[in-house]
Structures are given as C-alpha cells and as structure tokens.
Phi, psi and omega in degrees: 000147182269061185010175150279344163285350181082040166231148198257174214254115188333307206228078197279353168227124167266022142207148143021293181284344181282276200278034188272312217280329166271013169280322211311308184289357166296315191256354198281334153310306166322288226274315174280345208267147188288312186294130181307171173238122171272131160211177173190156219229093159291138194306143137242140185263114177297329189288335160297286206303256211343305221274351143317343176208000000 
C-alpha cells in the first residue's frame, strides 16, 4: 500500500481486521477462478526491518 505521498507504508494495516477485510475479495476472486493461485505466507525478522530505516 501507498501513502497519500506514494511512499510506501511500513505498517499498512492497523489491525487484523484491516487486513482480513482487504484480504477477502482476493481470495473470494481467487476461490472462483478456474486457474490455481500460488501464494505463501512469510516470516519477517522485524529486527532486521528497524536497522533499514
């Protein structure tokens, strides 16, 4: 996600529920689509992200 400045944003949901609800229509398109969808779900060492900025 993008700012209103075009930069992008460390932290683009602030809570859970933010991003179950823009995950939904993703997978509910996904979930109709004939063709597989590959996705996964990754770790992040936050302590590495802080000493990038």
């Amino acid at each position: 996600m993008r700012t209103t400045d075009g930069e992008e944003a460390i932290h683009p949901f602030r809570s859970i529920e933010e991003l179950l609800s823009a995950a939904k229509p993703i997978l509910r398109t996904a979930a109709k689509s004939p063709e597989p969808i590959w996705f996964s779900i990754q770790t992040v060492d936050f302590d590495a992200l802080e000493d990038s900025f």
